[in-house]
C-alpha positions in Angstrom: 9.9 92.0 -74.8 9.6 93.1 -78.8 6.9 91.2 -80.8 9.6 89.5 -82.4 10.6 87.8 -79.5 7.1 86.7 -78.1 6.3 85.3 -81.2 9.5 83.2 -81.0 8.3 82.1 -77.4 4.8 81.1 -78.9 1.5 81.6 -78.7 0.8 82.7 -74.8 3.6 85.0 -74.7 2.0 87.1 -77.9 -1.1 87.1 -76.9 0.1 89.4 -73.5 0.8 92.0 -76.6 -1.3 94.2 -78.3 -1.9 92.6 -81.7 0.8 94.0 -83.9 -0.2 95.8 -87.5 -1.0 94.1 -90.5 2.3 95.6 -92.4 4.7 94.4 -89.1 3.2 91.1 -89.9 3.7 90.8 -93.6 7.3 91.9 -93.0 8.0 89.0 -90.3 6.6 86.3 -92.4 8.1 88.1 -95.7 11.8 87.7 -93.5 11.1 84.5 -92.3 10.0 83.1 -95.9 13.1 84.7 -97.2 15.3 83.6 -94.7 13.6 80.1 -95.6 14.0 79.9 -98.8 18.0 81.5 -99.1 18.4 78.7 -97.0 17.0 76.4 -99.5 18.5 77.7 -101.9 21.9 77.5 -100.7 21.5 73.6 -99.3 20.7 73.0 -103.1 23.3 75.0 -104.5 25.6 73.1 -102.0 24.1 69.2 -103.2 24.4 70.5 -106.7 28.4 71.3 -106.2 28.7 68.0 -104.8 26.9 66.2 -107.4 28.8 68.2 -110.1 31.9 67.1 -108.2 31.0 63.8 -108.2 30.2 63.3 -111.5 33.5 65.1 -112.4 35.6 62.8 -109.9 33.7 59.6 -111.8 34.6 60.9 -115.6 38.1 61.7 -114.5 38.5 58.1 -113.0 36.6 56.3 -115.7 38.8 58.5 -118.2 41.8 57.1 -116.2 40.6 53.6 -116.4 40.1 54.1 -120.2 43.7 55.7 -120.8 45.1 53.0 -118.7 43.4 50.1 -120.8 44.5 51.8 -124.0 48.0 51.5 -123.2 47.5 47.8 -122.2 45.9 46.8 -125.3 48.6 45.3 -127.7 51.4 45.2 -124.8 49.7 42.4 -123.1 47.6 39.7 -124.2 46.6 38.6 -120.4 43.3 39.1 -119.0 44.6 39.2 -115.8 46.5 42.8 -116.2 43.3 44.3 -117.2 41.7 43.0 -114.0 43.8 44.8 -112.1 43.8 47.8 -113.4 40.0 48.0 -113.3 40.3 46.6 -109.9 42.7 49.0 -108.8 40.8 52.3 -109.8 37.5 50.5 -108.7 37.9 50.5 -105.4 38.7 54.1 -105.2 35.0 55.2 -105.8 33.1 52.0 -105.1 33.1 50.3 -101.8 33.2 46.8 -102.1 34.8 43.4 -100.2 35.5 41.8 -103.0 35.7 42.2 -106.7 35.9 38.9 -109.2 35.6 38.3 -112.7 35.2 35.1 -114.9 37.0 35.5 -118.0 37.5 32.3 -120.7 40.7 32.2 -122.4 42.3 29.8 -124.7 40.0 26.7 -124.0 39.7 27.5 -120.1 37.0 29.2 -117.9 39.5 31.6 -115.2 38.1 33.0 -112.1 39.6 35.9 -110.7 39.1 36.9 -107.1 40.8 40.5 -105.7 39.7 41.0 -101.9 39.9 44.8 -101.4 40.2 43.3 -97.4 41.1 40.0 -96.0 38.3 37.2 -96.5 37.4 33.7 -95.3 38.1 30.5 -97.2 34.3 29.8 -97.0 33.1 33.1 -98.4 36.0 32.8 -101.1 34.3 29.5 -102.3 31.2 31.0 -102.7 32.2 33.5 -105.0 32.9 31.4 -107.9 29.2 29.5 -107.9 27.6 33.0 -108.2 29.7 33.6 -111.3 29.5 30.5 -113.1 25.5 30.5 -112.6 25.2 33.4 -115.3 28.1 31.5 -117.7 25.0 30.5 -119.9 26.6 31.9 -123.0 30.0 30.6 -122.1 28.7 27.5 -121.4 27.3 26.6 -124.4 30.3 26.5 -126.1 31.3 23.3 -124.4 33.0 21.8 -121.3 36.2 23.9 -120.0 38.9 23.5 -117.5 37.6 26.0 -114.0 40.9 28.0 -113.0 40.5 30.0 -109.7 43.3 32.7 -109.1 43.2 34.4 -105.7 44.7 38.0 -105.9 46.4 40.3 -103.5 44.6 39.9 -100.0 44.6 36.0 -99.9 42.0 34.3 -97.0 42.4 34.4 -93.5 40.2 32.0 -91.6 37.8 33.4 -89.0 37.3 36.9 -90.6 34.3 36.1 -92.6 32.0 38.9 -93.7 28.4 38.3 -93.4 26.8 35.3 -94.2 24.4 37.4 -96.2 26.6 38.5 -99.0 25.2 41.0 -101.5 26.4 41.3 -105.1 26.3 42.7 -108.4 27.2 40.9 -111.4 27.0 42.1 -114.4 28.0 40.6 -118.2 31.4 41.8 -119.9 30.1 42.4 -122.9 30.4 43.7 -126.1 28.3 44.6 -129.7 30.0 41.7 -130.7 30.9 38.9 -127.8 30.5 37.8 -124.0 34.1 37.8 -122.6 32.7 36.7 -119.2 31.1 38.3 -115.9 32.1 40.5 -112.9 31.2 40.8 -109.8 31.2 43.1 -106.5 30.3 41.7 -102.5 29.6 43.0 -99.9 27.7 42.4 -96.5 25.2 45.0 -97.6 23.1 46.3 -100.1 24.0 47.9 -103.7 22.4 51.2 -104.9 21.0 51.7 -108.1 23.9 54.4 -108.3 26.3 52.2 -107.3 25.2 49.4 -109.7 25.2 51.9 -112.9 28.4 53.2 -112.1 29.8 49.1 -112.3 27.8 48.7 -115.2 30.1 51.7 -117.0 33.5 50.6 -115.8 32.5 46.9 -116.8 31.8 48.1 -120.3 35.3 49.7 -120.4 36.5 46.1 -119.1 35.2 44.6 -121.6 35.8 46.5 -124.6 39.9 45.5 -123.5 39.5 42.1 -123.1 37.9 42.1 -126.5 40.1 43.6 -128.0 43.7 41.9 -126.3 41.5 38.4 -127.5 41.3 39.9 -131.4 44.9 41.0 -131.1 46.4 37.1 -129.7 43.8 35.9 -132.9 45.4 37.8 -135.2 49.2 36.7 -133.3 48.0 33.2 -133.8 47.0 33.4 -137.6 50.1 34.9 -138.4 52.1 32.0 -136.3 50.4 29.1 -136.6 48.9 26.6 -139.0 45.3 27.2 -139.7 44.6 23.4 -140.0 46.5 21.8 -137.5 46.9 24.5 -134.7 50.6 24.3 -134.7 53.2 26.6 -135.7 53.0 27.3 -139.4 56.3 26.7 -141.2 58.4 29.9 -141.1 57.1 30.3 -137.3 58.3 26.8 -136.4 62.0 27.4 -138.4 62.6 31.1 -136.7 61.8 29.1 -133.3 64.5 26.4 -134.5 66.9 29.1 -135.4 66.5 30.6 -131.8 67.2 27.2 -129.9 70.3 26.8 -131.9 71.3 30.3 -131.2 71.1 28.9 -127.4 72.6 26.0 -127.9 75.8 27.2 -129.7 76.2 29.6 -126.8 75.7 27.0 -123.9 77.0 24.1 -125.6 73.8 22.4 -125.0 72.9 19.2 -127.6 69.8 20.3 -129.6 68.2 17.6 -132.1 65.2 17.9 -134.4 62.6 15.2 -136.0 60.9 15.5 -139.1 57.8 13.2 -139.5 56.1 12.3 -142.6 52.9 10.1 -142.5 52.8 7.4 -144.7 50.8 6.6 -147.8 48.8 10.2 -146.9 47.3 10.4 -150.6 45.8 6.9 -150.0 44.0 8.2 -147.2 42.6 11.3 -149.2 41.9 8.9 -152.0 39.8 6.4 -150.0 38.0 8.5 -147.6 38.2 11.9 -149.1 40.1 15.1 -148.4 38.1 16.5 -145.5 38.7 12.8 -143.5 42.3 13.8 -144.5 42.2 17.0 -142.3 40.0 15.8 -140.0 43.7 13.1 -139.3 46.3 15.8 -139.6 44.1 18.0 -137.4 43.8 15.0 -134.4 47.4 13.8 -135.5 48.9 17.5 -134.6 47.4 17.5 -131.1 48.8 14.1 -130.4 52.0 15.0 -131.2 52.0 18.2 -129.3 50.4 16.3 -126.6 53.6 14.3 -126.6 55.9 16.1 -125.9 57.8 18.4 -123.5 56.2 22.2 -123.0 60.2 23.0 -123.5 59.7 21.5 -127.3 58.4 23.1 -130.2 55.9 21.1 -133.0 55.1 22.9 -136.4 53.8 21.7 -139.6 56.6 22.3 -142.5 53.9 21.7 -145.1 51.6 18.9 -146.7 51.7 15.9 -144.0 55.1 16.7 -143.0 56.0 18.3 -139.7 59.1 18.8 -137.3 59.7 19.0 -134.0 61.9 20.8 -132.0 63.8 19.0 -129.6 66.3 21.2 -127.0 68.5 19.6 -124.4 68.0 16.4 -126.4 70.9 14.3 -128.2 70.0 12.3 -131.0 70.2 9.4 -129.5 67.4 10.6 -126.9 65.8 12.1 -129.9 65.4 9.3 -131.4 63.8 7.2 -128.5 61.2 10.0 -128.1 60.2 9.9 -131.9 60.3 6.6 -131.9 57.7 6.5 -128.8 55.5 9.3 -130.7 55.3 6.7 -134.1 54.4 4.0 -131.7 51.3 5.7 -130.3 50.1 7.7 -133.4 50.4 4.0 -135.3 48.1 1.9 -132.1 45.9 5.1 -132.6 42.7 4.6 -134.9 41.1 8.2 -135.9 37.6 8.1 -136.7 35.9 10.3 -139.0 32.2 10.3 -139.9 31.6 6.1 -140.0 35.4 5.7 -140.7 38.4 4.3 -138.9 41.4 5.2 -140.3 44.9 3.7 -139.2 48.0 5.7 -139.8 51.4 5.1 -139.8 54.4 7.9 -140.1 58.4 7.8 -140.4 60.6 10.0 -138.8 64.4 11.0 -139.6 66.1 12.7 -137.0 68.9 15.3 -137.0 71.5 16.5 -134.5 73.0 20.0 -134.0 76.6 19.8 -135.4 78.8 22.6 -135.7 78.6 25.5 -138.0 75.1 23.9 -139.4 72.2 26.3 -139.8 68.6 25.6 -139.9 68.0 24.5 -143.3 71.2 22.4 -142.7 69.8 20.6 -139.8 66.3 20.0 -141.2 68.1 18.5 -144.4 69.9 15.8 -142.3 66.8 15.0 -140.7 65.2 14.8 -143.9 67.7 12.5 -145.4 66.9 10.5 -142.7 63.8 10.6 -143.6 63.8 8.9 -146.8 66.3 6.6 -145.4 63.2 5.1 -142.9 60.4 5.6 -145.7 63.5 3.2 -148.4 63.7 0.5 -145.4 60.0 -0.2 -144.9 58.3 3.1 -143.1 56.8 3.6 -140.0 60.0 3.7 -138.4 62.3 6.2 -136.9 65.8 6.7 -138.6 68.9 8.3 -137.4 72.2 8.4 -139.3 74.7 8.9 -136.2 78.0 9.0 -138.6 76.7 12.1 -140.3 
């Protein structure tokens, strides 16, 4: 038996051996420190490679994500498709059950739920309290209508994950805004790793939604009426163009109403100019209010607007104008200590052949004067035109 081996057999077996030489024992412990620390020195070598690998796989994916936003922003202005993307490259490096975001958008709070596995109804339910606890910022812009989407994986009773769900939820935000929150579940605990890495991808979530909201902004500025909300007057004549378009090639009755309100300067006169906006403003929403989502509203200019009426013959036309004067006359809009009672007239005009916009809008206007000549507040429409 070498030294060598007794050694490796322990303490009994070398002491059987003469006691080797001082240099034989430097050179086993010199082997076996230098055995230990190649060893070392590979294992680290090895968790370096994988960390470097990591870290590349995350910056290519989070590049990815980035890219992919890019392209999005400007060719869609719904949340909902930037969600999914992140969602979709997300789950490729995190593991998570569930992934859900609360978003606001155009006067309502959406919640957006994407299962990465079947879920129960129960745990489903859940999800949306834990985001709407941190809507603090949202929520302080006033009440909103709750939406709650359920993506691809749906709910499937009786495969609940743990009743102790984990999360992390984290703000979209920006330098500038709070677009809303996200959140990841599972049945377990996060990492600090794993939470940074959401963090990053969130930011890039963010960033989107920001700037798809700036982009519909600027959309709506350049389509609709600053005051009122509705479509601004060349917006609401190109969308009266394309209905007739339609209805020349379907043979489909088309009609339009132009309303005036009566006696308007009075009210600016009496209770000033900003109690004047403050009525076209609530006017505006009543009359979109009133009508179909198929129909189109837009202020021409002043207090005069006109709405768009497809699938509608004057005759129906009429009836429906006629029903719109009724309630924006029992209506009293209130402004500072003020009540204010208005009163409009409406002329109504109906497709004919080879008429084009302007031609159709000047028959409704004529009828028009027509009501405001026999009394106002009244509906007029000249059938033998």
């Amino acid at each position: 038996m070498s030294r060598i081996q007794s050694l490796r057999l322990g303490a009994y077996a070398a002491m059987e051996l003469p006691l080797p030489e001082e240099d034989e024992i430097y050179s086993i412990l010199s082997n076996a420190a230098g055995s230990y620390r190649e060893r070392r020195e590979a294992a680290r070598a090895v968790a370096e490679m994988k960390s470097k690998l990591e870290a590349d796989r995350l910056n290519l994916l989070e590049l990815e994500l980035v890219k992919g936003l890019q392209r999005m922003i400007g060719e869609t202005d719904e949340p909902v498709s930037i969600l999914k993307h992140a969602f979709s490259l997300m789950k490729g490096y995190l593991v998570f059950d569930v992934f859900a975001a609360l978003v606001q958008r155009r006067g309502e709070v959406e919640i957006h739920i994407y299962p990465s596995a079947p879920i129960a109804e129960d745990l489903a339910e859940n999800i949306p309290g834990t985001l709407m606890k941190r809507m603090n910022i949202l929520a302080g812009e006033g009440e909103r209508k709750i939406r709650l989407v359920m993506e691809e994986g749906g709910m499937t009773p009786g495969e609940a994950l743990s009743d102790d769900l984990r999360s992390v939820i984290v703000p979209l935000v920006t330098a500038v805004k709070t677009c809303g929150y996200a959140g990841m579940y599972r049945d377990r605990p996060f990492a600090y790793e794993e939470e940074a890495v959401f963090k990053r991808f969130c930011a890039h979530v963010a960033t989107a939604l920001e700037k798809i909201s700036l982009f519909e902004e600027i959309r709506v500025l350049s389509t609709n009426d600053g005051l009122t909300g509705l479509f601004n007057h060349v917006s609401i004549k190109s969308r009266l163009e394309q209905e007739m378009q339609r209805s020349q090639r379907y043979g489909s009755p088309l009609s339009v109403v132009v309303f005036d309100i009566d006696d308007f300067k009075e009210i600016n006169d009496r209770f000033g100019h900003l109690a004047g906006d403050a009525v076209l403003a609530e006017l505006s929403k009543m009359l979109r209010a009133g009508v179909r989502s198929i129909d189109s509203v837009g202020r021409l200019g002043g207090e005069e607007f006109l709405v768009v009426l497809p699938e509608t013959d004057g005759h129906a036309a009429t009836l429906i104008g006629d029903r719109l004067r009724q309630s924006l006359s029992n209506h009293i809009f209130r402004c500072d200590d003020n009540e204010i009672t208005v009163s409009i007239s409406g002329g109504v005009g109906c497709l004919r052949d080879n008429k084009d916009v302007e031609g159709l809008i000047g028959m409704a206007d004529e009828n028009l004067y027509r009501a405001k000549r026999e009394g106002k507040n009244m509906v007029y429409y000249g059938e033998d035109r």
